[in-house]
C-alpha positions as CSV (number, residue, x, y, z in Angstrom):
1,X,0.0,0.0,0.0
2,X,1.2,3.3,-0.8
3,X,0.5,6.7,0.9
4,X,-1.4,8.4,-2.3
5,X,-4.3,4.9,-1.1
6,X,-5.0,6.3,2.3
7,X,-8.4,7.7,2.7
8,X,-9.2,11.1,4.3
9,X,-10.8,9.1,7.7
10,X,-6.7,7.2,7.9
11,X,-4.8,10.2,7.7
12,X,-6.9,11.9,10.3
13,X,-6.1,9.6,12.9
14,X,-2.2,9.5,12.0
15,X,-1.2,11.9,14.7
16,X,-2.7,9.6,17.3
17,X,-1.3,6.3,16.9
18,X,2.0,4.0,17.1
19,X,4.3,2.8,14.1
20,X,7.2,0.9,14.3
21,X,10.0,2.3,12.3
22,X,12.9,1.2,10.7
23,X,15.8,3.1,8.7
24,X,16.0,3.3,5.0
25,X,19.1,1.8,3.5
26,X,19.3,4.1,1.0
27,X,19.4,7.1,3.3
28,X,20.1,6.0,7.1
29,X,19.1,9.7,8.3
30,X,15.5,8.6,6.9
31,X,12.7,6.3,9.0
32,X,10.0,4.0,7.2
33,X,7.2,3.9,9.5
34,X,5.2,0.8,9.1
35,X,2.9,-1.7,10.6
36,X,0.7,1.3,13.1
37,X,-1.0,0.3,15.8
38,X,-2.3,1.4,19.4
39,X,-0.3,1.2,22.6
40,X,-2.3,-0.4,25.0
41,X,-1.5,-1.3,28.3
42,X,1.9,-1.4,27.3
43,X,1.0,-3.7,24.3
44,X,0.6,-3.6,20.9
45,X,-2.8,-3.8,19.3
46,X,-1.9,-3.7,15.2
47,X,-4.2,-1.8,13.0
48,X,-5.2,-4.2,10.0
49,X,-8.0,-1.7,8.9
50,X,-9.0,1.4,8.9
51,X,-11.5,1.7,11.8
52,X,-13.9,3.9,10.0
53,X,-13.8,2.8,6.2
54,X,-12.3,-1.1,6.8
55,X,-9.4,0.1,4.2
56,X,-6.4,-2.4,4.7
57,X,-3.7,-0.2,6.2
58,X,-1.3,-3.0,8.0
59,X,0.9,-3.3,5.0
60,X,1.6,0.5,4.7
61,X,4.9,1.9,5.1
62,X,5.3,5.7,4.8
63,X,8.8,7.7,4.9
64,X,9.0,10.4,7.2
65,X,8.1,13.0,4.3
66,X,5.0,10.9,3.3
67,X,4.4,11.0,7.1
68,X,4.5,14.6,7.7
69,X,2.2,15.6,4.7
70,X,0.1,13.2,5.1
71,X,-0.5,14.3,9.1
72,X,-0.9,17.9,8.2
């Protein structure tokens, strides 16, 4: 999945969840954030779809750029 798929609900909740990030090998200085999910009592509960529309979301991964524009 690629950022320009999200839908308007998904990149309103960005801000307000969890992603685990990873560097890019490419360009160390730059995270890909992937799989999001909520923290919850110190656990992980992964977001497989969007809770609003049911768009698949899990297999995302955004670079910080993609992040920030999208969160706006």
């Amino acid at each position: 999945m690629k950022a320009k798929d999200l839908c308007k609900c998904f990149k309103n909740i960005m801000p307000n969840i969890y992603w685990i990030t990873y560097s890019d090998e490419s360009n160390i200085t730059q995270k890909i954030r992937v799989m999001p999910h909520f923290l919850i009592k110190n656990e992980r509960q992964r977001i497989n779809n969007c809770p609003q529309c049911g768009l698949y979301v899990r297999s995302i991964e955004l670079n910080e750029n993609e992040y920030k524009e999208l969160s706006k």
